[in-house]
C-alpha positions in Angstrom: -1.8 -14.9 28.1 -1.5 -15.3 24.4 -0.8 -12.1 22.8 -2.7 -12.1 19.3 -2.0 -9.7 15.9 -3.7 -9.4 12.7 -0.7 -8.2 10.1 -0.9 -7.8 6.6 2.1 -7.9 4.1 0.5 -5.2 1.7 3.1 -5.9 -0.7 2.3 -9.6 -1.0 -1.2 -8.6 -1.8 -2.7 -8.6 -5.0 -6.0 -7.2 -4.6 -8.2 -10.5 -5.0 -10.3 -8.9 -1.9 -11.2 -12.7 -0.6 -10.3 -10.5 2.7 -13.2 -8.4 2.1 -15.9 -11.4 1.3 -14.5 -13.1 3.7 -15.3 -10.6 6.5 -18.7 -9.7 4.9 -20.1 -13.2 4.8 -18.9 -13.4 8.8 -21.3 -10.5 9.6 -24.1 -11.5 6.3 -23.2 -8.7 4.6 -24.5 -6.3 6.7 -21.0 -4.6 6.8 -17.8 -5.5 6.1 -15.0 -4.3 8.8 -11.9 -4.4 6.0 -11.3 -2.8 2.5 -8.9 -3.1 0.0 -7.4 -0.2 -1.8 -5.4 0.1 -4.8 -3.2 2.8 -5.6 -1.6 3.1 -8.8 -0.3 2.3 -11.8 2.8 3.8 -10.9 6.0 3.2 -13.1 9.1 1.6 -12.4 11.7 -0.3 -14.2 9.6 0.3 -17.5 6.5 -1.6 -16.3 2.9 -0.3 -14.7 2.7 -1.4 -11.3 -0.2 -1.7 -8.4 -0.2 -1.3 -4.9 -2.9 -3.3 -2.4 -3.5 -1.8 1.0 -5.6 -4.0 3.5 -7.4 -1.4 5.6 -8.5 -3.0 9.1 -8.1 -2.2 12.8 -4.5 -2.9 13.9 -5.8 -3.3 17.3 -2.6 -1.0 18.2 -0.3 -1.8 21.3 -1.6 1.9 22.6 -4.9 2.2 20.9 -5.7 6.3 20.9 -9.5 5.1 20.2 -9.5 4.2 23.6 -9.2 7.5 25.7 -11.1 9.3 23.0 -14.5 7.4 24.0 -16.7 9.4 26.7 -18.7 6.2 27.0 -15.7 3.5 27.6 -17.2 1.3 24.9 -13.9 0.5 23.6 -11.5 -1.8 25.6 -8.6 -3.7 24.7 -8.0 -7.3 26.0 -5.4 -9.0 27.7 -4.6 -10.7 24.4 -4.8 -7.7 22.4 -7.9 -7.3 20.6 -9.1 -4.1 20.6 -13.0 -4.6 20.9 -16.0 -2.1 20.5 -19.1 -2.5 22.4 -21.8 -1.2 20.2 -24.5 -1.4 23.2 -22.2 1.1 24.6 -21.6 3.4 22.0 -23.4 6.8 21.9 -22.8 7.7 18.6 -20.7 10.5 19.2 -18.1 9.4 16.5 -14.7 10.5 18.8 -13.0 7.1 17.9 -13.4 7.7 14.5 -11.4 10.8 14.9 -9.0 9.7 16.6 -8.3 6.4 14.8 -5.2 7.3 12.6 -6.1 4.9 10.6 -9.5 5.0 9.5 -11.0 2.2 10.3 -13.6 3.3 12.4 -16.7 3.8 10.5 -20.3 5.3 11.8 -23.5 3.4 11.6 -25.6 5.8 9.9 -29.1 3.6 10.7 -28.2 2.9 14.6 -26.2 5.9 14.8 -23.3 4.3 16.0 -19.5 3.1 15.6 -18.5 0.0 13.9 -14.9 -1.6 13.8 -13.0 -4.5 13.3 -13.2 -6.8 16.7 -10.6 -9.4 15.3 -13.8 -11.7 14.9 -12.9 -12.6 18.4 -16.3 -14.6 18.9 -14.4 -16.9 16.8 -11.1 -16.4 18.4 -12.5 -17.2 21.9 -13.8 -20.3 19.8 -10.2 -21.6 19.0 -10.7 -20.3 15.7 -8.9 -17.7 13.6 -11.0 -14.9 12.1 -13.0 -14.9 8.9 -10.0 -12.8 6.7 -7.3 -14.9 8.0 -8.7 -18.6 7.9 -6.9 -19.5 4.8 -8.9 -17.3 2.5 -6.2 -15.1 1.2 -5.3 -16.4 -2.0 -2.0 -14.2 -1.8 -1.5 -15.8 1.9 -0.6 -12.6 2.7 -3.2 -12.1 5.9 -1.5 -13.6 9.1 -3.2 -14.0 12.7 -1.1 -15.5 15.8 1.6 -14.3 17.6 3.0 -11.1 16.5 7.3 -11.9 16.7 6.8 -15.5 14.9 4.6 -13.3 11.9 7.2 -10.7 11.4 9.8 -13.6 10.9 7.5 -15.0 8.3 7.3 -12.3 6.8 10.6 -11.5 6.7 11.9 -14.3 5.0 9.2 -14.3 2.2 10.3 -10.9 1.9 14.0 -12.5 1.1 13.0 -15.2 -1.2 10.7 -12.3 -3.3 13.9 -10.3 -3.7 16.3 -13.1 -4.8 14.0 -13.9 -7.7 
């Protein structure tokens, strides 16, 4: 089975948060499962510089929102999405806890957990999710297989330091 990652190259980001409307229009802005942090200005080599961090589910290889749900609402696939089952949830909030990340947050109206499911009724569709489907004006949002993105990444990484 085809093994699927969402990775970010936070510093290839520039904090045009396409990410973020991107992932809002998917669910008509009811919520929006990614966010987009700066952190700065910092200086270095005399000029003011910004940092972008992407914050969204990493749908980790060993996800320790998993075990921490009572009601097994959260299951990871065979292809490694990491999904929530909101029917499920009880609203006791133990994933958000647990997430090391974050990226869990809590419904305060239906009193229950929200995360990022990889859009994965439009990965089941052949399609790639909402943040990744060429909206990222810094391309830096990549979906697919998670060896041939870290190669990617890599050598952009290169070509930004040789300049």
């Amino acid at each position: 089975m085809t093994k699927y990652s969402l990775i970010i190259d936070n510093e290839a980001c520039w904090g045009c948060r396409t990410c973020e409307a991107a992932c809002g229009q998917e669910y008509d802005f009811r919520t929006k499962f990614m966010t987009v942090t700066e952190e700065g200005p910092s200086q270095g080599d005399g000029m003011t510089d910004y940092m972008y961090r992407v914050n969204v589910c990493r749908h980790c290889d060993d996800p320790p929102c998993i075990p921490a749900c009572p009601e097994d609402a959260i299951t990871k696939r065979g292809d490694g999405l990491v999904i929530l089952n909101r029917e499920q949830c009880s609203g006791c909030q133990s994933c958000l806890e647990a997430c090391p990340y974050g990226v869990i947050w809590f419904n305060e109206p239906d009193q229950r957990a929200l995360k990022c499911n990889m859009c994965h009724h439009r990965v089941d569709q052949g399609l790639m999710p909402a943040c990744a489907d060429n909206v990222c004006l810094a391309h830096c949002i990549y979906f697919g297989d998670p060896e041939s993105i870290q190669e990617v990444i890599e050598r952009k990484k290169q070509k930004r330091q040789t300049k």
